[in-house]
BAKEVEX-622140 format. One record per atom (N, C-alpha, C, CB): residue number from 1; x, y, z; residue in three letters. Coordinates in steps of 0.2 Angstrom, whole numbers. Glycine has a CB too. Layout:
REM residues N
+-----+-------+-------+-------+--------+
: num :    px :    py :    pz : residu :
+-----+-------+-------+-------+--------+
: NUM :     X :     Y :     Z :    ALA :
...
+-----+-------+-------+-------+--------+
REM end
This chain:
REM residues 134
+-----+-------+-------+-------+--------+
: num :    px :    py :    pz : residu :
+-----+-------+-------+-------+--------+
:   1 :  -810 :    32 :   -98 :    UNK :
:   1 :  -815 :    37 :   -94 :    UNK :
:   1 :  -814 :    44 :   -96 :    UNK :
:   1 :  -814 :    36 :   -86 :    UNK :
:   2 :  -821 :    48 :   -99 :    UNK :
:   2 :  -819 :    54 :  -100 :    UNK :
:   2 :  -814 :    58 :   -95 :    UNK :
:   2 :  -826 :    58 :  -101 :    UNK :
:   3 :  -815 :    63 :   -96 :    UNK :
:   3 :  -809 :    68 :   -89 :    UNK :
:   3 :  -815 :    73 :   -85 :    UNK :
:   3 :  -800 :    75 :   -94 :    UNK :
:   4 :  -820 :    73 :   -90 :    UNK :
:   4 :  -825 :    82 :   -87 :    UNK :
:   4 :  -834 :    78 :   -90 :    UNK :
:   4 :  -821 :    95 :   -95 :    UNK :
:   5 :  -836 :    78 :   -87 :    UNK :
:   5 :  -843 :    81 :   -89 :    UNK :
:   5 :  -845 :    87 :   -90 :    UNK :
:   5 :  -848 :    79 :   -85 :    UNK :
:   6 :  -849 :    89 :   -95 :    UNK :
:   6 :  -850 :    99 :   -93 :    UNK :
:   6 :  -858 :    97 :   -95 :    UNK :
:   6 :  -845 :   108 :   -99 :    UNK :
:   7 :  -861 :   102 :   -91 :    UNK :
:   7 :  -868 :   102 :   -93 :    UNK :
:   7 :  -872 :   110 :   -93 :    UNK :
:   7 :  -872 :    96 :   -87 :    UNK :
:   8 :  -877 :   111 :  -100 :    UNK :
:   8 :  -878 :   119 :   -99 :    UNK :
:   8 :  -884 :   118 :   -95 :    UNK :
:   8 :  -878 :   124 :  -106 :    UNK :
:   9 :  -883 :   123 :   -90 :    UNK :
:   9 :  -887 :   126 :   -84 :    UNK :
:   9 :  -892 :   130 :   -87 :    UNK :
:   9 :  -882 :   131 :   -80 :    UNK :
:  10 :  -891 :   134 :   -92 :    UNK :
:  10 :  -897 :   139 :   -95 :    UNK :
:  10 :  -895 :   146 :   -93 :    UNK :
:  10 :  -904 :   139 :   -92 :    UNK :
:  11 :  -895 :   152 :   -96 :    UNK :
:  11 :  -894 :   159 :   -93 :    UNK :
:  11 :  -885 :   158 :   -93 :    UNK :
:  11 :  -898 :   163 :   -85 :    UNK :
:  12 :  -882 :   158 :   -97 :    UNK :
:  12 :  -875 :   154 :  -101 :    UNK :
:  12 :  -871 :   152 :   -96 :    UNK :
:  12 :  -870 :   159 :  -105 :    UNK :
:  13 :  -874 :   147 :   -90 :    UNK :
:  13 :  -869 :   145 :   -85 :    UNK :
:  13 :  -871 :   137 :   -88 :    UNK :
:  13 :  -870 :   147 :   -76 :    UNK :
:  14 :  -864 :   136 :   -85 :    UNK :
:  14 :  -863 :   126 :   -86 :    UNK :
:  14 :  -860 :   124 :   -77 :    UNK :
:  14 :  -852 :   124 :   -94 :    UNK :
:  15 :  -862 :   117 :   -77 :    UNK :
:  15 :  -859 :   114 :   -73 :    UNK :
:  15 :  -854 :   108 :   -74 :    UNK :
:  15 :  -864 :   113 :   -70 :    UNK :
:  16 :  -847 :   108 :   -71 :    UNK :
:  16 :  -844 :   105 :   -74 :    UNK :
:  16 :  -844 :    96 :   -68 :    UNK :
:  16 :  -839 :   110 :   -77 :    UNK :
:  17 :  -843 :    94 :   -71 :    UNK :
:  17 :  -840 :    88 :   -64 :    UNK :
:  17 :  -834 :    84 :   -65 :    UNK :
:  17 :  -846 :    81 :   -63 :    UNK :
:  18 :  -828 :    83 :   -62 :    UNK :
:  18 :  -821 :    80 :   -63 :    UNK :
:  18 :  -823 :    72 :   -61 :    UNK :
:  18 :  -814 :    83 :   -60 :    UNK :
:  19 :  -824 :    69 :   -67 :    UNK :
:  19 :  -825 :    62 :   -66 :    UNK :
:  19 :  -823 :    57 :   -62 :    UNK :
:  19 :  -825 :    61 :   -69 :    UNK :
:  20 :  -816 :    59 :   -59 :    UNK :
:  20 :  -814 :    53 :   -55 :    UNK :
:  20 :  -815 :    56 :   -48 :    UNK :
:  20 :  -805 :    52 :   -57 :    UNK :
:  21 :  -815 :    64 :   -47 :    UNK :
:  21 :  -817 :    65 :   -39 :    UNK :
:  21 :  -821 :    66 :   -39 :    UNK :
:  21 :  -815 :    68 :   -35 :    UNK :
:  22 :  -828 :    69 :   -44 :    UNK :
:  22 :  -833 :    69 :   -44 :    UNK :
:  22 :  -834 :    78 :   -42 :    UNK :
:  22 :  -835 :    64 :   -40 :    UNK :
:  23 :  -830 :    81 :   -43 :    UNK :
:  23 :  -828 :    88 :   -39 :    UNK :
:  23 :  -833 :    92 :   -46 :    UNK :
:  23 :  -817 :    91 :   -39 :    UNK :
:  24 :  -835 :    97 :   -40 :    UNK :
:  24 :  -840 :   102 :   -47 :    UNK :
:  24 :  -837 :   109 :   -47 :    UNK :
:  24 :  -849 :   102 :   -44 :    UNK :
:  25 :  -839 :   111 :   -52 :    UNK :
:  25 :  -836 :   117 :   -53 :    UNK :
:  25 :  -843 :   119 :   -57 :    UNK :
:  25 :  -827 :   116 :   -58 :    UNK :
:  26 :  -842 :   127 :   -57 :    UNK :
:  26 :  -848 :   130 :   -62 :    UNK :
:  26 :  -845 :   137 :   -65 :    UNK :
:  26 :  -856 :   131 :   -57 :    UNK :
:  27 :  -847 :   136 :   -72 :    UNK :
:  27 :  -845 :   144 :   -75 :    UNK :
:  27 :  -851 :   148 :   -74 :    UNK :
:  27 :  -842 :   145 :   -85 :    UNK :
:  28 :  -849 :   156 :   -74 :    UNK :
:  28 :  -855 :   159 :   -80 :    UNK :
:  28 :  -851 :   164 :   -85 :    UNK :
:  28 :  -861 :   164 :   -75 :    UNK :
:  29 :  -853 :   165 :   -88 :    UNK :
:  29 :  -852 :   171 :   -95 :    UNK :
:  29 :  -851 :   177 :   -90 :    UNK :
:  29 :  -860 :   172 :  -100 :    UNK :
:  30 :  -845 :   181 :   -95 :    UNK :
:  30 :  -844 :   186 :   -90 :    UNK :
:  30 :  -849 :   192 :   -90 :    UNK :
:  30 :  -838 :   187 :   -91 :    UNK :
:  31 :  -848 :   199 :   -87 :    UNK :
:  31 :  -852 :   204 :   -89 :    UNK :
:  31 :  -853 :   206 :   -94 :    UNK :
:  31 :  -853 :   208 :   -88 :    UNK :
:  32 :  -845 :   209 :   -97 :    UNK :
:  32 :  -846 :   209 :  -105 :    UNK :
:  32 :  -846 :   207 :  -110 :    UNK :
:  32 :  -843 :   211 :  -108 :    UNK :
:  33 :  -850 :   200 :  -110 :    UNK :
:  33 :  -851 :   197 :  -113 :    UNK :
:  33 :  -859 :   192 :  -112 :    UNK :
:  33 :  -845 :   195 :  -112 :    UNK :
:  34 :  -863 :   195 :  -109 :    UNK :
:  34 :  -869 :   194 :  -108 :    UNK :
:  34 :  -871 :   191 :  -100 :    UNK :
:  34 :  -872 :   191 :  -114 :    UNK :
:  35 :  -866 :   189 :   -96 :    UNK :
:  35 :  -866 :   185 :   -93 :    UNK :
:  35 :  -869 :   190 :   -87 :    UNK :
:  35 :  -861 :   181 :   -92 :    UNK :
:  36 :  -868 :   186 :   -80 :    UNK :
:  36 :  -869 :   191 :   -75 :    UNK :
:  36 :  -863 :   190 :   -70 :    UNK :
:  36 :  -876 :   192 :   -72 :    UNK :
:  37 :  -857 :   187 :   -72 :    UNK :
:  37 :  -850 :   187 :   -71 :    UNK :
:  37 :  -850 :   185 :   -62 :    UNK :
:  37 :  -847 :   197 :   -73 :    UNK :
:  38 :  -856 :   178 :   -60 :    UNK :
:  38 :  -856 :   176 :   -53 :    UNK :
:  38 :  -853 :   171 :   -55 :    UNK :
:  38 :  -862 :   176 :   -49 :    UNK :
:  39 :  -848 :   170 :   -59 :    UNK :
:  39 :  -842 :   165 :   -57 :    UNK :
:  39 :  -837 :   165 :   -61 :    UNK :
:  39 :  -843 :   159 :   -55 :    UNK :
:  40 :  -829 :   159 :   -63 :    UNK :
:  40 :  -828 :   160 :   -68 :    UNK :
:  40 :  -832 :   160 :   -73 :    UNK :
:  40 :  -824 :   157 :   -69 :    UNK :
:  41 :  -826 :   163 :   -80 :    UNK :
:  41 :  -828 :   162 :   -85 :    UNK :
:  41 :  -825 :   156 :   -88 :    UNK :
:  41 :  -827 :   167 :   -88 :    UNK :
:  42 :  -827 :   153 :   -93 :    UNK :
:  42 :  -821 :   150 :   -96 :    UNK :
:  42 :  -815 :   151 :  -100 :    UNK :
:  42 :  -822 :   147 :   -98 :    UNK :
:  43 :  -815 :   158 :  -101 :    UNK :
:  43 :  -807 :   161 :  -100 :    UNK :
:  43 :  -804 :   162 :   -94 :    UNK :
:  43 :  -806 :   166 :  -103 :    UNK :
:  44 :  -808 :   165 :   -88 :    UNK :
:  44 :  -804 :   165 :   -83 :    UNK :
:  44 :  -801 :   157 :   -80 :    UNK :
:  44 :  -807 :   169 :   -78 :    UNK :
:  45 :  -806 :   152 :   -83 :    UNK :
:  45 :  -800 :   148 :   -83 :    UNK :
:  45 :  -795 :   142 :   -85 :    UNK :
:  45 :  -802 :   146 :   -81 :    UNK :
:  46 :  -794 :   146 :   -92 :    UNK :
:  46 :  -789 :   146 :   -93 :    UNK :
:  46 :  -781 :   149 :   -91 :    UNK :
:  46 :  -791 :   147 :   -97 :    UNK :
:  47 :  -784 :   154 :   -87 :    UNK :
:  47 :  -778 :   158 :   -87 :    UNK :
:  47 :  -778 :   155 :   -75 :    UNK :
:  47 :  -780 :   169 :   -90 :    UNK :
:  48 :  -784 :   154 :   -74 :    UNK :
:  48 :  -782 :   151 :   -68 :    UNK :
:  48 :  -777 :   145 :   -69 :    UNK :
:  48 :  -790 :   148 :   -65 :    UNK :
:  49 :  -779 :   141 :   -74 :    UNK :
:  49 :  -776 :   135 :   -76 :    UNK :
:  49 :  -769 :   135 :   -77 :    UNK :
:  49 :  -780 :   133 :   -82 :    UNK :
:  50 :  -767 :   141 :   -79 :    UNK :
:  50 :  -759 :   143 :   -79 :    UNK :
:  50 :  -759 :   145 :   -71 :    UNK :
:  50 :  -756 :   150 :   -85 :    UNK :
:  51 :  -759 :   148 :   -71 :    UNK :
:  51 :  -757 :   148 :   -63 :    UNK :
:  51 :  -755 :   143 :   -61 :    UNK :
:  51 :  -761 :   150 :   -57 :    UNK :
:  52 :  -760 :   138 :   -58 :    UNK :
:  52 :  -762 :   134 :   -54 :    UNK :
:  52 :  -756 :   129 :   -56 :    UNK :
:  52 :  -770 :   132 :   -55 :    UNK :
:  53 :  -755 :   128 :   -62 :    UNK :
:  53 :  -750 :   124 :   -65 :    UNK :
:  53 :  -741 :   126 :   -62 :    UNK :
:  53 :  -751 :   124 :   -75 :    UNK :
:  54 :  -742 :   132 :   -65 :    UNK :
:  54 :  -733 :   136 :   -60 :    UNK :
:  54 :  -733 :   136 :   -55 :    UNK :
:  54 :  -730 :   144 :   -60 :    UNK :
:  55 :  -738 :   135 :   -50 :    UNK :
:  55 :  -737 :   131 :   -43 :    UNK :
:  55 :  -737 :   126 :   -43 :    UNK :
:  55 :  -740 :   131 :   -38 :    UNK :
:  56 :  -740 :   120 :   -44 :    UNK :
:  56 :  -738 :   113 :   -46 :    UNK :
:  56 :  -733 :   111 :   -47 :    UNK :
:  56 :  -739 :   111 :   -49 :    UNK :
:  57 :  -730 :   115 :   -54 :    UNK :
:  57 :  -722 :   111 :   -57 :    UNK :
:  57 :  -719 :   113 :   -52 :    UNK :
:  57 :  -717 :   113 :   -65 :    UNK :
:  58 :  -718 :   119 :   -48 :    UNK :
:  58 :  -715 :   123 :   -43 :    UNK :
:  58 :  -713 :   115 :   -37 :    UNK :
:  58 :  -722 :   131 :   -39 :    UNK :
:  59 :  -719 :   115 :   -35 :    UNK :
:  59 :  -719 :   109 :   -30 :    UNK :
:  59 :  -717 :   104 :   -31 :    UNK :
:  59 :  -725 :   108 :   -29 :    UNK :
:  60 :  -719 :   101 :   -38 :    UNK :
:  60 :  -714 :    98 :   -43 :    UNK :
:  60 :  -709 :    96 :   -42 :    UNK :
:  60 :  -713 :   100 :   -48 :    UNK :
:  61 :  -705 :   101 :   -46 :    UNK :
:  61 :  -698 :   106 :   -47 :    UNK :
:  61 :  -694 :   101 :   -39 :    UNK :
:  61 :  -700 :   118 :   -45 :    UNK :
:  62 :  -696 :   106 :   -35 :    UNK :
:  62 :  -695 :   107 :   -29 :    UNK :
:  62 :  -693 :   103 :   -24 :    UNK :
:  62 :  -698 :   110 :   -27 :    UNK :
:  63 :  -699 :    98 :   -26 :    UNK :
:  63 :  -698 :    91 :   -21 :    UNK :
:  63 :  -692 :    85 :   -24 :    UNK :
:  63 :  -708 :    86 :   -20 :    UNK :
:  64 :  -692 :    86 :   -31 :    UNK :
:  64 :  -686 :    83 :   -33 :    UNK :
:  64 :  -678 :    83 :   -32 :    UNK :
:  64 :  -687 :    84 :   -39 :    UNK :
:  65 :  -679 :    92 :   -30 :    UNK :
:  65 :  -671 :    94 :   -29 :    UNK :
:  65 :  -672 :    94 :   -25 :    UNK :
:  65 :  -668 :   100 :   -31 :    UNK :
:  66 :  -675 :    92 :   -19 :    UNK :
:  66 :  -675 :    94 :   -10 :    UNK :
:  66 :  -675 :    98 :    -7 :    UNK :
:  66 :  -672 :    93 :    -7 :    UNK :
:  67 :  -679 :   103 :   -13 :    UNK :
:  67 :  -681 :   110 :   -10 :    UNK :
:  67 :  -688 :   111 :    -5 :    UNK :
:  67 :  -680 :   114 :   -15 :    UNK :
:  68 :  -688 :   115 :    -1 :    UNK :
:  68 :  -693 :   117 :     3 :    UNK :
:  68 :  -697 :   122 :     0 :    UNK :
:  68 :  -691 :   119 :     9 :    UNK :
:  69 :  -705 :   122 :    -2 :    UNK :
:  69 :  -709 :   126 :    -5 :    UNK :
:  69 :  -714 :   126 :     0 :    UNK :
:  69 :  -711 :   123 :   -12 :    UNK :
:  70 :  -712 :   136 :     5 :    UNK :
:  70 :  -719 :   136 :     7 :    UNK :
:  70 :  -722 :   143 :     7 :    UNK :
:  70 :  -719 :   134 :    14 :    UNK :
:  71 :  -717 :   145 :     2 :    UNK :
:  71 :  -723 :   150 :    -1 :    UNK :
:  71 :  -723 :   150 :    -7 :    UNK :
:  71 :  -723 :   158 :     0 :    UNK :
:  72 :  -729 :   151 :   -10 :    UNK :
:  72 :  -729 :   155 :   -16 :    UNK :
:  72 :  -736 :   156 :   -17 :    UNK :
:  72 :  -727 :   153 :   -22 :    UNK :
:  73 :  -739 :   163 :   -25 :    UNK :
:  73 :  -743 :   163 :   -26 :    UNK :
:  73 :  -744 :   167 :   -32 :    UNK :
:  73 :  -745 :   164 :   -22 :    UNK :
:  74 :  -749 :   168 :   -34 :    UNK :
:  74 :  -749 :   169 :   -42 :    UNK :
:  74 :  -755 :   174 :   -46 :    UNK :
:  74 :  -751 :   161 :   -45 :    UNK :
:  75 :  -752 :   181 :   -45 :    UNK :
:  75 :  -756 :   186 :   -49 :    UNK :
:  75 :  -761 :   185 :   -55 :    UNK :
:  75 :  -753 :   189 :   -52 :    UNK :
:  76 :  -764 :   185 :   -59 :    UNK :
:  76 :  -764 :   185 :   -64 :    UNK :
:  76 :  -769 :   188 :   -68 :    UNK :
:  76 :  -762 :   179 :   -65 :    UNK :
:  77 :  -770 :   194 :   -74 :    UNK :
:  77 :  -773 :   198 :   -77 :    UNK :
:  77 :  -774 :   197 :   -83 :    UNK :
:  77 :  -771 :   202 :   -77 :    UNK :
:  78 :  -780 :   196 :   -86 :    UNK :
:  78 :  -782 :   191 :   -92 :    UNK :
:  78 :  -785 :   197 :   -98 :    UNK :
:  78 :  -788 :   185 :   -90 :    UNK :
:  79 :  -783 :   200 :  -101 :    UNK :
:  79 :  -782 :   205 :  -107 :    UNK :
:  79 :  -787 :   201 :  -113 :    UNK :
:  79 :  -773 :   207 :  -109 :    UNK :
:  80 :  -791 :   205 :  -113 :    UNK :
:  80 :  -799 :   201 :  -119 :    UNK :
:  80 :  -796 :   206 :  -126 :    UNK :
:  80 :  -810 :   205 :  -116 :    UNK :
:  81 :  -796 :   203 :  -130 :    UNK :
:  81 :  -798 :   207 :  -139 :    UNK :
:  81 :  -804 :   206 :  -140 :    UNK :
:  81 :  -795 :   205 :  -146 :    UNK :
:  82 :  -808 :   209 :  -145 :    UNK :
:  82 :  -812 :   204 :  -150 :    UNK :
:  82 :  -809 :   207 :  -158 :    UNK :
:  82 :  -821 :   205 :  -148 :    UNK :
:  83 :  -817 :   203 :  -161 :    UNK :
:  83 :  -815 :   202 :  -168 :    UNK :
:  83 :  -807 :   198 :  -170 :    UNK :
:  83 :  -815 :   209 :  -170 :    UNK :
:  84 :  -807 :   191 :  -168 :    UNK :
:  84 :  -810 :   186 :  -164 :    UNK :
:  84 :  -811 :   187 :  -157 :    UNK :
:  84 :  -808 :   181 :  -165 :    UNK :
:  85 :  -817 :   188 :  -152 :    UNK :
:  85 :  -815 :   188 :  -145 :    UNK :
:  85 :  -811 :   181 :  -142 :    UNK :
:  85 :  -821 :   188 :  -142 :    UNK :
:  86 :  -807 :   185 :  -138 :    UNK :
:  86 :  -800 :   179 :  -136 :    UNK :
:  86 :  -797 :   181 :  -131 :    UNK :
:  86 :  -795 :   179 :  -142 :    UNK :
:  87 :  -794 :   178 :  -127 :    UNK :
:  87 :  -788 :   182 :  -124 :    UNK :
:  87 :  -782 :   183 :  -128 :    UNK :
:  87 :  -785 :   179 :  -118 :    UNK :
:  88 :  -781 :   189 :  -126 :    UNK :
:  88 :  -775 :   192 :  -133 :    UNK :
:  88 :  -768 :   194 :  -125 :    UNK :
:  88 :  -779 :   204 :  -139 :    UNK :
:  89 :  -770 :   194 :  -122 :    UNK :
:  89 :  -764 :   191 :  -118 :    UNK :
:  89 :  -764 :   191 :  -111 :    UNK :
:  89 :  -757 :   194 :  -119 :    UNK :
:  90 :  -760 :   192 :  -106 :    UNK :
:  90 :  -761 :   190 :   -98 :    UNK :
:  90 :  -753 :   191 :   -96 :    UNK :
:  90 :  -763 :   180 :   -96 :    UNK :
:  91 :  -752 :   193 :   -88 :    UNK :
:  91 :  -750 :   199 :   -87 :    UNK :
:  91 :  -750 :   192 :   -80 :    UNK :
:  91 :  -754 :   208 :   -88 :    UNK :
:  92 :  -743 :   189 :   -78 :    UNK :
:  92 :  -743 :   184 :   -73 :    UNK :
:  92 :  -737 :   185 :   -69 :    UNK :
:  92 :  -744 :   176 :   -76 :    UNK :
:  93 :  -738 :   188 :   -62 :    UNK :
:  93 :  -736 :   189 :   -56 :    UNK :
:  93 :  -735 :   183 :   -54 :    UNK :
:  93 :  -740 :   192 :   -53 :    UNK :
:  94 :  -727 :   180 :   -52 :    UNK :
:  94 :  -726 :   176 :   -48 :    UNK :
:  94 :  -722 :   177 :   -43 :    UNK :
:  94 :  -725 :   172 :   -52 :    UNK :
:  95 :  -724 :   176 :   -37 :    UNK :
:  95 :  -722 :   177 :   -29 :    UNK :
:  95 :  -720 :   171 :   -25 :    UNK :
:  95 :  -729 :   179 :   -24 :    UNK :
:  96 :  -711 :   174 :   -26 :    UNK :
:  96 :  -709 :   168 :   -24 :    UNK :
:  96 :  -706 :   168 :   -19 :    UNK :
:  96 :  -705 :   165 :   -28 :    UNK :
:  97 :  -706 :   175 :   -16 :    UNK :
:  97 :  -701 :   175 :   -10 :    UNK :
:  97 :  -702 :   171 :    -5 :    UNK :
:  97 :  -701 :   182 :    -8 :    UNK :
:  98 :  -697 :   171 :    -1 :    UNK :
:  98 :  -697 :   170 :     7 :    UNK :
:  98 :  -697 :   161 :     9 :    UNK :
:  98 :  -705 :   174 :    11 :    UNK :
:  99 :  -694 :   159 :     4 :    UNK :
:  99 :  -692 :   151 :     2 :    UNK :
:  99 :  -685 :   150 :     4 :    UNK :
:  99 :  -692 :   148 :    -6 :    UNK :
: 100 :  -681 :   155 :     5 :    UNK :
: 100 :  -675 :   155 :     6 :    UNK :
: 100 :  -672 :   149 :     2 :    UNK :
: 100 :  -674 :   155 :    12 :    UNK :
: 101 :  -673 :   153 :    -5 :    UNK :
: 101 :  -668 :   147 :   -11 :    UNK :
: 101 :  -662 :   154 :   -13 :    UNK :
: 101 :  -675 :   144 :   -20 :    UNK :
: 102 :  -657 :   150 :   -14 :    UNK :
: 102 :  -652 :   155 :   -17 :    UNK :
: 102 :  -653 :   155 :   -23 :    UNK :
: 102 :  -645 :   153 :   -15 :    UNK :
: 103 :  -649 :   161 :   -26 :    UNK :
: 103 :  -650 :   165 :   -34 :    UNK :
: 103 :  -651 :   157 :   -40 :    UNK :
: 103 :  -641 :   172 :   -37 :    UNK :
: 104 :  -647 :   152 :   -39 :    UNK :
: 104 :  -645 :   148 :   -44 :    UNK :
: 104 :  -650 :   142 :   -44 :    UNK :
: 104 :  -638 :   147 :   -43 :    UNK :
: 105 :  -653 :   141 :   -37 :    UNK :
: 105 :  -661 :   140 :   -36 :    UNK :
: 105 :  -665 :   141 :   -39 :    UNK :
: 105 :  -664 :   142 :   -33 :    UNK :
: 106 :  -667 :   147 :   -36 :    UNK :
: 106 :  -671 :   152 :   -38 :    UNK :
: 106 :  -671 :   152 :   -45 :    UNK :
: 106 :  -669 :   160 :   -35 :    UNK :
: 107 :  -667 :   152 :   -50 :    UNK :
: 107 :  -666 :   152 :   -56 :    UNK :
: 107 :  -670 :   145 :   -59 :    UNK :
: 107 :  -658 :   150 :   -56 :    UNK :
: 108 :  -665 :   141 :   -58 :    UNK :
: 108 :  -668 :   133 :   -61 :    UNK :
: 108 :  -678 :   132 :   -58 :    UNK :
: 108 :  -661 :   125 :   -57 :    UNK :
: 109 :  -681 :   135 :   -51 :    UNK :
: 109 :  -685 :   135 :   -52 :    UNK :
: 109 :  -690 :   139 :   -57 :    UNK :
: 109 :  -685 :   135 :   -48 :    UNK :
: 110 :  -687 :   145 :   -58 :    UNK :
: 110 :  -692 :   148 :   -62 :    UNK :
: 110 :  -694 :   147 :   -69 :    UNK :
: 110 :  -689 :   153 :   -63 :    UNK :
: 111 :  -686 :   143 :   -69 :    UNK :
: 111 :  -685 :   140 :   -76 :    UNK :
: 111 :  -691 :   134 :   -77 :    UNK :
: 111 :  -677 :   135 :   -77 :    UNK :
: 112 :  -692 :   130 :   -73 :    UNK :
: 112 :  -696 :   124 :   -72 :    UNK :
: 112 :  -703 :   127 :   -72 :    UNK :
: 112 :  -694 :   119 :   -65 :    UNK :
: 113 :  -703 :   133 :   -70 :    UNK :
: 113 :  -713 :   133 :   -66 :    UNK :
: 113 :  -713 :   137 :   -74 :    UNK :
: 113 :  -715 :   142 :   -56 :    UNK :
: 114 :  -710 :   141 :   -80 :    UNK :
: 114 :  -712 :   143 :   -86 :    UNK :
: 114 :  -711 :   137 :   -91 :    UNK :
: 114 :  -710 :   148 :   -88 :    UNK :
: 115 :  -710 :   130 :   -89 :    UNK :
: 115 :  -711 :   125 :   -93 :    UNK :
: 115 :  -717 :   121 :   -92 :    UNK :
: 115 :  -706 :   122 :   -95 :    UNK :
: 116 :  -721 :   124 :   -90 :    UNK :
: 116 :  -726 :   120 :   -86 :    UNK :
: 116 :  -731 :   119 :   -94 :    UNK :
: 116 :  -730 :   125 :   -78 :    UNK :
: 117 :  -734 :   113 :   -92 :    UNK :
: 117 :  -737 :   110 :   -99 :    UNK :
: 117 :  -743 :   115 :  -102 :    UNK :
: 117 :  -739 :   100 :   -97 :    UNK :
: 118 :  -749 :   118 :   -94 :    UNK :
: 118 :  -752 :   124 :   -98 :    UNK :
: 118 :  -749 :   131 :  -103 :    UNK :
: 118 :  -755 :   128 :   -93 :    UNK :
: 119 :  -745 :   131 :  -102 :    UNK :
: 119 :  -741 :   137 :  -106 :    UNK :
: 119 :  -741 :   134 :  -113 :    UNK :
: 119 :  -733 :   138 :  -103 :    UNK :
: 120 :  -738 :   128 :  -113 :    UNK :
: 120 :  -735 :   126 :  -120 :    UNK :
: 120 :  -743 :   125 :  -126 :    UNK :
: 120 :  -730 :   118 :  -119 :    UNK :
: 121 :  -749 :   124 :  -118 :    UNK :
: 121 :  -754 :   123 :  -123 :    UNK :
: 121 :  -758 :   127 :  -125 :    UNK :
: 121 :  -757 :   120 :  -122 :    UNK :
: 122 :  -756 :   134 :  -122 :    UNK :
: 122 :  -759 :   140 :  -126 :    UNK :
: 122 :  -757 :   142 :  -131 :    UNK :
: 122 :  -759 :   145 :  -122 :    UNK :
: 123 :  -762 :   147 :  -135 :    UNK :
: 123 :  -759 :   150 :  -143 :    UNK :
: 123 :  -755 :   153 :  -142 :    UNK :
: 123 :  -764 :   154 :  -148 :    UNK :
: 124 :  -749 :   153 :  -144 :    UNK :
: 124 :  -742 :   155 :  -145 :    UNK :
: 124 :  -743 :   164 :  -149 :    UNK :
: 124 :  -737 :   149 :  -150 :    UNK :
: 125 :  -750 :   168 :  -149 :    UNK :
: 125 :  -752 :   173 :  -150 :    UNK :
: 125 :  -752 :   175 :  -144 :    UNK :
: 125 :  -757 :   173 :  -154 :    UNK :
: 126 :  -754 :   174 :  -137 :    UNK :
: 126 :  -756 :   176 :  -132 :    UNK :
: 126 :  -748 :   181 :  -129 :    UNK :
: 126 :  -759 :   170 :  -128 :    UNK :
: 127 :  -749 :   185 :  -129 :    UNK :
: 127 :  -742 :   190 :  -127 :    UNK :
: 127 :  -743 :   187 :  -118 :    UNK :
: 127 :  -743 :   203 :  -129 :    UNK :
: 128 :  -738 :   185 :  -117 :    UNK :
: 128 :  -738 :   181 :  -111 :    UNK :
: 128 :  -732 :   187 :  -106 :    UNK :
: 128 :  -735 :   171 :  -113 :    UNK :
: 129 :  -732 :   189 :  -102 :    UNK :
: 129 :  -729 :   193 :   -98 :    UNK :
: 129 :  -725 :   191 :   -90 :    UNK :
: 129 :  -733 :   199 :   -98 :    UNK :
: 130 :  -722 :   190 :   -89 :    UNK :
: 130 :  -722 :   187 :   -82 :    UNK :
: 130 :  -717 :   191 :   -79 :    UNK :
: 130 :  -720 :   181 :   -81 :    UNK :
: 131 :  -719 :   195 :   -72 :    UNK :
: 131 :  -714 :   197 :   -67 :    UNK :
: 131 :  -713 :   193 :   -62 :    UNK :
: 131 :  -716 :   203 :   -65 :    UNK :
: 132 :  -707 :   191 :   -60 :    UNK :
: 132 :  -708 :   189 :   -55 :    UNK :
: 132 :  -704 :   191 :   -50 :    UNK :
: 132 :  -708 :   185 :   -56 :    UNK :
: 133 :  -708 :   189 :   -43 :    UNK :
: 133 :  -703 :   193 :   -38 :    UNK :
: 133 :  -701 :   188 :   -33 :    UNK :
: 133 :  -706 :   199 :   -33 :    UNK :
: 134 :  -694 :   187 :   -32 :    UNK :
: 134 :  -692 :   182 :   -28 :    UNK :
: 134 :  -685 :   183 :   -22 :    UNK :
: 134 :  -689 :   176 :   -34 :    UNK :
+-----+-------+-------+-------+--------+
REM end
């Protein structure tokens, strides 16, 4: 079974559908880029896509070691080049505080949420930046 249907909308939006829940999603093109930027792009979701993943392995992570995950949340600032237009890098705020994990925790989670499988599947060009506060 495919994983996505995508279908083009016209005026450079798509509709997407996730096949197994049937969940819809819809891009448009952004402003600077002819769109009229009333929703993602599909670079902003790539870089949602990272996020969304460092809370997961988080949760992941977390429920394996018996740890309690009830906060977190995830910045993130998506930096355009062109000539090729691309993301040339992202700027990812991660908010870990108020979990009351000690430092050596705190540690091995961090470790786990930046091996999260979106990372590894981005272009290793992308200057990737992460602050985090915990």
């Amino acid at each position: 079974m495919t994983t996505t249907s995508i279908t083009y909308k016209g005026q450079l939006r798509t509709k997407s559908i996730h096949n197994l829940s049937n969940s819809e999603l819809f891009t448009d093109a952004p402003i600077d880029n002819n769109g009229k930027g009333e929703g993602f792009s599909p670079t902003d979701l790539i870089v949602t896509a990272l996020g969304s993943c460092v809370l997961t392995i988080i949760g992941i992570y977390t429920s394996t070691i018996n740890q309690k995950f009830i906060h977190g949340n995830v910045e993130i600032e998506k930096i355009m080049s062109s000539k090729p237009r691309r993301i040339s890098a992202i700027n990812l705020t991660l908010n870990i505080k108020g979990n009351g994990w000690d430092e050596k925790t705190t540690s091995k989670i961090i470790n786990a949420a930046k091996n999260c499988p979106v990372f590894y599947s981005l272009n290793p060009n992308i200057d990737i930046k992460w602050e985090i506060i915990s």
